[in-house]
GUZAZA-917286 format. One record per atom (N, C-alpha, C): residue in one letter; x, y, z. Coordinates in pm, whole numbers, plus 50000, padded with zeros to 5 digits. Layout:
aXYZ
...
***
This chain:
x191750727107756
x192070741207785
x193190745807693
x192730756707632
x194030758107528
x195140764507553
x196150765607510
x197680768507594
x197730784807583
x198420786907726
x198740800607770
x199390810607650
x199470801807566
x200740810507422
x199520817507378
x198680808907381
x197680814407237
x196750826107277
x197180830407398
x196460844707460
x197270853007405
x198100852907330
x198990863007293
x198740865907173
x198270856207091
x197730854306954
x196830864606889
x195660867107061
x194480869007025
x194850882707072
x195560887107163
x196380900407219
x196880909707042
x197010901206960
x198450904806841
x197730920206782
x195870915706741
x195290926706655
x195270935206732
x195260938906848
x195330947906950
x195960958906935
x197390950306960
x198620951806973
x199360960606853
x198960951306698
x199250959906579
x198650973006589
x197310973106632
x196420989806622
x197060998206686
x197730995206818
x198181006306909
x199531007906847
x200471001806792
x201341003606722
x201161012106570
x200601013606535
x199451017306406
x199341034706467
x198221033106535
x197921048206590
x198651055806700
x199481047606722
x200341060206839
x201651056406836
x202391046606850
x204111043306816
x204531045206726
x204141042806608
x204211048006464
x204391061406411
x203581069206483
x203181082906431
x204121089306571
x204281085606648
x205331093606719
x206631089406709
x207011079906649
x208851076306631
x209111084806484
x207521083806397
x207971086206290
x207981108206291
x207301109906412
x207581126406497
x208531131506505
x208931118406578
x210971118506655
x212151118806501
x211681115606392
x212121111106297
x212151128106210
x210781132506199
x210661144006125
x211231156706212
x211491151506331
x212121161706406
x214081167006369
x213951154806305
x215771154306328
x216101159306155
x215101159006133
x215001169305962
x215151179105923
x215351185505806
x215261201005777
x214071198005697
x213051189505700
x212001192605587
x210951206505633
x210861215105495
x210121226105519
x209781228305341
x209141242105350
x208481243505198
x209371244705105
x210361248505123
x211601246105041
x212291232905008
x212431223405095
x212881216505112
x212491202705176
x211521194405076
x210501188405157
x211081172605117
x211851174705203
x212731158005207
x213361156305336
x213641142405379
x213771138305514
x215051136805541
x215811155105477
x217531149905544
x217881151605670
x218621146305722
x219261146305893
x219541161305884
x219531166205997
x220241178206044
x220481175806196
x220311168306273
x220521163306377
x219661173906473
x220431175706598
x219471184706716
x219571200706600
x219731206706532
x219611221706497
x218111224406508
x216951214506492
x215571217706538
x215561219906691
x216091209006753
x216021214406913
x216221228306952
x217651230006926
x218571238506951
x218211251906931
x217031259806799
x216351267506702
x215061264406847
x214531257406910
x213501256506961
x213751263207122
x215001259507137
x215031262507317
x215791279707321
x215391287707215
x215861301507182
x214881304507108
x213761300007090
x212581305107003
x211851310107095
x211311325107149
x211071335607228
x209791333007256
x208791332507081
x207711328907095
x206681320307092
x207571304807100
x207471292407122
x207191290107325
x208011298807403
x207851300707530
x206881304107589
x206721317207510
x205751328007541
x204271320607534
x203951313907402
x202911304707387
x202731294707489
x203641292807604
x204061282407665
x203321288907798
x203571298107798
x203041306907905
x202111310007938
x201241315007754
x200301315007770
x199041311007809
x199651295207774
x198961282107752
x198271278907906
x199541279207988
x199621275308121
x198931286108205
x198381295608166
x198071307308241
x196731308508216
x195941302008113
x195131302608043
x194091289608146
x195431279808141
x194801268208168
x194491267408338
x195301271508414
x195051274908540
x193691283808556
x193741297208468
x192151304608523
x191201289808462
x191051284508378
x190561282908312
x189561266008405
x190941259708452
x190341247508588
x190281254008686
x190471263808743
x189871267908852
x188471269008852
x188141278708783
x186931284308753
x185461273408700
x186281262408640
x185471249508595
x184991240508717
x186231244708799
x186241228308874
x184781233909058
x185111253509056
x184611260709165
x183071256709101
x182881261509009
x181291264908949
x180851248408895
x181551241808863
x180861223108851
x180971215509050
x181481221409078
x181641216109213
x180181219209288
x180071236809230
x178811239809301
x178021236209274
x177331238409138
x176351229209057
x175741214909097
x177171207909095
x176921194509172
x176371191309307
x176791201709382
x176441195909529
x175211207009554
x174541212009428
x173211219309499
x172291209009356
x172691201109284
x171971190309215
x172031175109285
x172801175109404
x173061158209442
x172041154809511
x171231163309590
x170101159309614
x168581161209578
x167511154809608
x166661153609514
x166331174109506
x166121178809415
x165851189409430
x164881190009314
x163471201309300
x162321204109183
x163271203009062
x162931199108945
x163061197408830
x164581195608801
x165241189708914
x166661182908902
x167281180508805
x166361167708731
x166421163208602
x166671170608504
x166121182708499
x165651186508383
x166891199308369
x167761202708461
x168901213008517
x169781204208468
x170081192408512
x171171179708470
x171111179108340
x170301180908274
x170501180708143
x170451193208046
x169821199208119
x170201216608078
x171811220908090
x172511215808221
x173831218308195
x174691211608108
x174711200008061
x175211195607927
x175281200207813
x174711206007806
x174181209907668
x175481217807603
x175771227707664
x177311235207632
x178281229307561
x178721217307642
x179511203807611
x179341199207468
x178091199107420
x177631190907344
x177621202807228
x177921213307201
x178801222407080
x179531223607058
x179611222406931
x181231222306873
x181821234506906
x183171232606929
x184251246507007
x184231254606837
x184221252406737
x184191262406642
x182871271306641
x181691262606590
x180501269406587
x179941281106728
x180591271506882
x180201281906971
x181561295007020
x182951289406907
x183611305306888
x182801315206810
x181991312606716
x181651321406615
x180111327206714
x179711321506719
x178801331706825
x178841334006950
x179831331907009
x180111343507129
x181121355007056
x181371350506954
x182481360806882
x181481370806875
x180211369206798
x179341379406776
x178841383906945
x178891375907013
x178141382807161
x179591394007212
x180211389307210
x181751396207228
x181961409007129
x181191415407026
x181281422106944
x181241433407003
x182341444106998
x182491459807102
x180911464707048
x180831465806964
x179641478406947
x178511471006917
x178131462906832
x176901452006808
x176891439906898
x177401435006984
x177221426907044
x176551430307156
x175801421407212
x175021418507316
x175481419007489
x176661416307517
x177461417107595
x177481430207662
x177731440907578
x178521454107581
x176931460007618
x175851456907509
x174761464607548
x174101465307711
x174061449107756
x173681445007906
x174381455508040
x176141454508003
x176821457108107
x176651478208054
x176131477807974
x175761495907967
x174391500408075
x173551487308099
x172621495508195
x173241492308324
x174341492008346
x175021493808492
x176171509708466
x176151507908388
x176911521208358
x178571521608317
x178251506408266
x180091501808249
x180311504508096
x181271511208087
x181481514607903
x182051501107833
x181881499707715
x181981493807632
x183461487307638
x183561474207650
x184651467007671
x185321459207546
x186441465307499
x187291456107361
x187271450107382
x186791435907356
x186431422307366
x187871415507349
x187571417507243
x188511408207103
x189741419207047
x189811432907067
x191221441507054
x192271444607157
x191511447207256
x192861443007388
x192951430507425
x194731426607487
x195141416507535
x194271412307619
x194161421707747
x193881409807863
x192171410907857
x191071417307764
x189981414307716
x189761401407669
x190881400507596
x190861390907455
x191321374807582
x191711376207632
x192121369007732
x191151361907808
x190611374107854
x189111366507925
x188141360807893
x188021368107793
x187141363507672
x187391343807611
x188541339607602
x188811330607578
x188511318407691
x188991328707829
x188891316807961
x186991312507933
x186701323807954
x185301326207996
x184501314507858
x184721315207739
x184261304607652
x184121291007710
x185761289207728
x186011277207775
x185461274407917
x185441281807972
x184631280308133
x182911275108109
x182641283607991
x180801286107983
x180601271707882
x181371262207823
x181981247707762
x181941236907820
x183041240307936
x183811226208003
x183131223108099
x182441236708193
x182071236308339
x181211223008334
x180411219308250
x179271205408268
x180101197608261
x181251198108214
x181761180908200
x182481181808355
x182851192208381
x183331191608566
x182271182308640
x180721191908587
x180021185808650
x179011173208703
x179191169308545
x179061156108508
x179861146108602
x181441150308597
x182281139408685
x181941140808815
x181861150508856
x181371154209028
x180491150309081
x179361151209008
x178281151809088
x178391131909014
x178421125708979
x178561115408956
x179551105909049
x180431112209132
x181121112909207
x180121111409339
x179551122809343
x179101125609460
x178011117209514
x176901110809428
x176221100909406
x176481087309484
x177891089309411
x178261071609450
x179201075309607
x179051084409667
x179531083509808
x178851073509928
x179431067809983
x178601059410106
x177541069510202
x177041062610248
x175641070310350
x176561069110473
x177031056210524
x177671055110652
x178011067310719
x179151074810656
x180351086410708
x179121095710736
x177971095610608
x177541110110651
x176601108910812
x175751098310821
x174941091710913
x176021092311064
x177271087411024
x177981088111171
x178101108711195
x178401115911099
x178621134211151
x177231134111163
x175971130411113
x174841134611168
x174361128411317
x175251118011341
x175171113911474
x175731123111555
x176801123211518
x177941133911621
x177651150311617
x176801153911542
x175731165711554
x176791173911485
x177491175311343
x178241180211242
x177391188611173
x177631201511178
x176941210111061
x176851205710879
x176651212910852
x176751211910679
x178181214010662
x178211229610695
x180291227610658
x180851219210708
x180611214210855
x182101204110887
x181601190610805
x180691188910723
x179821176810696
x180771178610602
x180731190810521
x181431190110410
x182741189510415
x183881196010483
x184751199710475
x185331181310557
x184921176010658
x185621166410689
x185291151610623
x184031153610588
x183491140610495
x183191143010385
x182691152710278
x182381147310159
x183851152010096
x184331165310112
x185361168210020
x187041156510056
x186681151310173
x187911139510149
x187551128210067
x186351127310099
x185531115109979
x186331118909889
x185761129909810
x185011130809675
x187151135309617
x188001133709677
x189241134909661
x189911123609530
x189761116409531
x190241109009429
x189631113009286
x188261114609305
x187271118909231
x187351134509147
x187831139209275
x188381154109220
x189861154509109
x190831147209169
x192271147109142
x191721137408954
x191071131108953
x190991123408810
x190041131808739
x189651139808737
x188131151508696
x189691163308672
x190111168208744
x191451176908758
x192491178608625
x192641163908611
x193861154608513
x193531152708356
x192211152008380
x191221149108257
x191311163908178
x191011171208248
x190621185408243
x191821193708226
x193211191608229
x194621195508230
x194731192008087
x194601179508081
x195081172107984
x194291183507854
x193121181807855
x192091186507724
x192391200607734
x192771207007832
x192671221407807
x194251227907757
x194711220907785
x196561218107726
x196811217907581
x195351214807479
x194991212607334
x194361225707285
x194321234607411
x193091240507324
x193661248807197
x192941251607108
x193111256506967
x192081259906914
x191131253906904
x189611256606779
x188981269106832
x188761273106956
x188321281406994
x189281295106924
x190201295706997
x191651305006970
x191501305806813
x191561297106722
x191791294006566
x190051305106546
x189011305606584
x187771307306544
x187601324106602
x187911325406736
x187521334106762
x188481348206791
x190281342506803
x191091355806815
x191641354206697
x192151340806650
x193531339606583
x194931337006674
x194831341306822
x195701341806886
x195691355506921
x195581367506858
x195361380706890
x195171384607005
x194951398707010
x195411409606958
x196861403706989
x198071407406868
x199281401006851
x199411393006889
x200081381007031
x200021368707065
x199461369607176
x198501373407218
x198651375607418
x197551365907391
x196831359207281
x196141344707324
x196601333507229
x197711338907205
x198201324307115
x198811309407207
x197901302407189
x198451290107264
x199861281607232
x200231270507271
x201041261707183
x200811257107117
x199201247907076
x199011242006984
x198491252006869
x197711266206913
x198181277106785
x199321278406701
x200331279806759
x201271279606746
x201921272006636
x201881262206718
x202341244206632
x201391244906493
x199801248406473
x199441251406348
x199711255606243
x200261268806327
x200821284606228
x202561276506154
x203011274506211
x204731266406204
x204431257006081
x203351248706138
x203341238506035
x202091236305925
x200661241905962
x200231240905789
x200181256605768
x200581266205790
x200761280605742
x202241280405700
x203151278505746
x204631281405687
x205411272705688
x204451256505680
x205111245305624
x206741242905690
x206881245405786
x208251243805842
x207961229705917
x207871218105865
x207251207705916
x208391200406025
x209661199905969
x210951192106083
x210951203706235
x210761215406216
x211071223006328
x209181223806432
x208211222006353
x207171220306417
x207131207006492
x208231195806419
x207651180506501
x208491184006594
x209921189806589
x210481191206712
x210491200306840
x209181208706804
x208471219206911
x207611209506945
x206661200006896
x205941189106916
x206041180307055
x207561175306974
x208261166707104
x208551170207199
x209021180907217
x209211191707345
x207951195407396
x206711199907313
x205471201807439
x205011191307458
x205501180607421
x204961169607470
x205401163407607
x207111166307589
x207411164007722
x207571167507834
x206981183707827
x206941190707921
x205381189307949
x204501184907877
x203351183007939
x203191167808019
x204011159107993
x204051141008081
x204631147708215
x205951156208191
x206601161508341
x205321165108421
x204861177608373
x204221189908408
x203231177508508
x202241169208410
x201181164108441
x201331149908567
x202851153208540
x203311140008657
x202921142808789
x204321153308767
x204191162408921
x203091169808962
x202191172408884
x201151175808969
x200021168208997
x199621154508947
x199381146308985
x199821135409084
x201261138109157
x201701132009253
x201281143109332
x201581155409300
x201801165209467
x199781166709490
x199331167609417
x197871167909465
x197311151809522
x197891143409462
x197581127409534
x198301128209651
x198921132209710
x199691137309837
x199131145809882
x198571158009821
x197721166709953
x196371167309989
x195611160709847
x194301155309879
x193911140309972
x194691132109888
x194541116309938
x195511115210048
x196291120210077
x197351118110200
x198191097510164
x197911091510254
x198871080510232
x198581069210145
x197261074610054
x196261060609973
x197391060509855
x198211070909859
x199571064709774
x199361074709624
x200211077009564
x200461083009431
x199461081709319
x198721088509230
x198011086509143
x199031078509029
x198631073408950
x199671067708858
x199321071908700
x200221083308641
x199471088208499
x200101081908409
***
């Protein structure tokens, strides 16, 4: 039997890669942060915190912050209501099931640039398709893409008409693997559909929800390609995200030391952010099965 050391050996190539692709590139973050390198000045001198300091008074570094988070809330709600439903009117055998389950994927499976550029065109005030539909109800023509809170919806609604399958993918995959027991004992005890649901599947399907939730925080916390394809961030910033943002800073105006140190900061407000709300929902969904651990 060969000695306990030599598991460490075989641990090492591992070990170098993750050091390679993520310790590396974030000390060497922490590093470009404490810089003045920019297009003027593209060398790695110290300036100590003056990137911080330039960051926690930068108006529209916040504002993007805001946006982000406001964006991202309509944005899992609306994913998690409409994959939830999907799922639990696909979990059982229903006509051409199959063939819906894989019809809803499909969204998923386009690239966020190519499907900005044509809803951009469906979103078009006067030639687009959109505007023509909601005219035989008698609704006038809606700035898509020139007003804020148009331009706004417009963005959730992409990302909603995108993500919603991968909600539903986790859910109803979820929902699948639930035990028969719980439901067999409320059909004993003569439980409707709602209390079926409300006291047995949605405590089930709780852990299931809270990691589908986290997943879905996490990715929508990135978004950009869409924003980059279809506003710019526009009309002025009312859809500029953070990671817009972080683009524009750093390959548009090359201010590279003050972008890694806006970097490091949304970074750590997204580990906080994603902590605490992954403890307080493992607390109000799961009750005492104990803390999710991110």
């Amino acid at each position: 039997m060969l000695d306990s050391r030599y598991k460490h050996i075989f641990l090492l190539p591992a070990l170098l890669a993750l050091v390679a692709i993520i310790i590396f590139p974030l000390i060497y973050t922490v590093r470009l942060s404490l810089s003045g390198w920019d297009v003027n000045f593209p060398e790695l001198d110290y300036i100590g915190w003056d990137n911080y300091a330039r960051a926690i008074t930068d108006g529209r570094f916040w504002d993007s912050m805001g946006t982000l988070y406001l964006m991202v809330l309509f944005c899992i709600v609306f994913e998690y209501l409409l994959g939830f439903g999907l799922a639990l009117l696909l979990w059982k055998d229903v006509r051409a099931g199959r063939f819906f389950r894989v019809l809803f994927i499909v969204p998923m499976c386009v690239t966020p640039v190519v499907m900005a550029v044509v809803w951009r065109t469906i979103f078009h005030e006067t030639l687009g398709p959109l505007n023509d539909v909601l005219s035989w109800f008698g609704i006038p023509a809606v700035p898509w893409l020139s007003k804020s809170g148009p331009a706004f919806a417009a963005v959730v609604i992409i990302d909603v008409w995108q993500w919603t399958s991968f909600m539903f993918i986790l859910l109803l995959a979820g929902l699948m693997s639930l035990p028969r027991e719980p439901y067999e004992a409320a059909q004993i005890d003569g439980a409707g559909p709602i209390r079926t649901f409300v006291h047995v599947t949605f405590p089930l399907m709780a852990p299931i929800t809270l990691g589908a939730l986290i997943i879905r925080l996490i990715e929508s916390s990135k978004l950009m390609e869409t924003i980059y394809a279809l506003t710019s961030g526009g009309p002025g910033s009312s859809t500029e995200t953070t990671s817009y943002l972080l683009y524009i800073r750093g390959l548009r105006e090359f201010q590279i030391g003050y972008t890694a140190s806006l970097s490091i900061i949304y970074l750590a407000i997204m580990i906080i952010a994603l902590t605490i709300f992954a403890r307080s929902m493992s607390r109000l969904m799961i009750g005492r099965q104990g803390p999710v651990r991110v």
